[in-house]
C-alpha positions in Angstrom: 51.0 7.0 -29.6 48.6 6.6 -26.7 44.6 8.6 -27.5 43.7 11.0 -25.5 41.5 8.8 -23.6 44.5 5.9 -22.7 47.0 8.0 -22.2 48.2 8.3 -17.8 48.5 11.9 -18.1 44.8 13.6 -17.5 47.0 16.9 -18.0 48.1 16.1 -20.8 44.9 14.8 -22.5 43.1 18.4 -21.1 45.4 20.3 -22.8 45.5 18.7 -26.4 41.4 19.0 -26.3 42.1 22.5 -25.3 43.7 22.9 -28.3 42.5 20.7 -30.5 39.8 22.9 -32.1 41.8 26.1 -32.5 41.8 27.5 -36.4 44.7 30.0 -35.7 45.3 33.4 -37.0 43.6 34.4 -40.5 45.5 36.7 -42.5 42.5 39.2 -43.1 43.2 39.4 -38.6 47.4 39.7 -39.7 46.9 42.5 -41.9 44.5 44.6 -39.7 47.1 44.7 -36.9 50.0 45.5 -39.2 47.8 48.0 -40.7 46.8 49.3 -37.5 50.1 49.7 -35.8 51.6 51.1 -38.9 48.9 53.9 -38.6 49.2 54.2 -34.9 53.5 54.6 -35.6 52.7 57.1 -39.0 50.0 59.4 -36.7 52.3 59.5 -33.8 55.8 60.4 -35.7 53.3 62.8 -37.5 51.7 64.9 -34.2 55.3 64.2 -32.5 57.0 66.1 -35.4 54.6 68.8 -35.5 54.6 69.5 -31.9 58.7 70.1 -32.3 57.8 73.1 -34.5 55.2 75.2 -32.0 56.7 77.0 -28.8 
């Protein structure tokens, strides 16, 4: 496979040192956003359902 440098695609070469240093998703970052939209989901059914009851 041609290095980055060699290879006749400058596109291609941009993108791979783009994304060559990228770590990717942790999972402390995964469980804050489950844990956040689960809240979000709970607090809404919650205010939704006690909304049904007033008039």
């Amino acid at each position: 496979m041609d290095s980055p440098t060699n290879t006749f695609n400058p596109n291609k070469r941009l993108k791979e040192e783009s994304v060559s240093n990228l770590k990717g998703t942790s999972m402390m970052e995964l469980f804050l956003l489950i844990t956040t939209l689960s809240m979000l989901l709970f607090l809404r059914s919650v205010y939704s359902s006690s909304k049904k009851g007033v008039k």
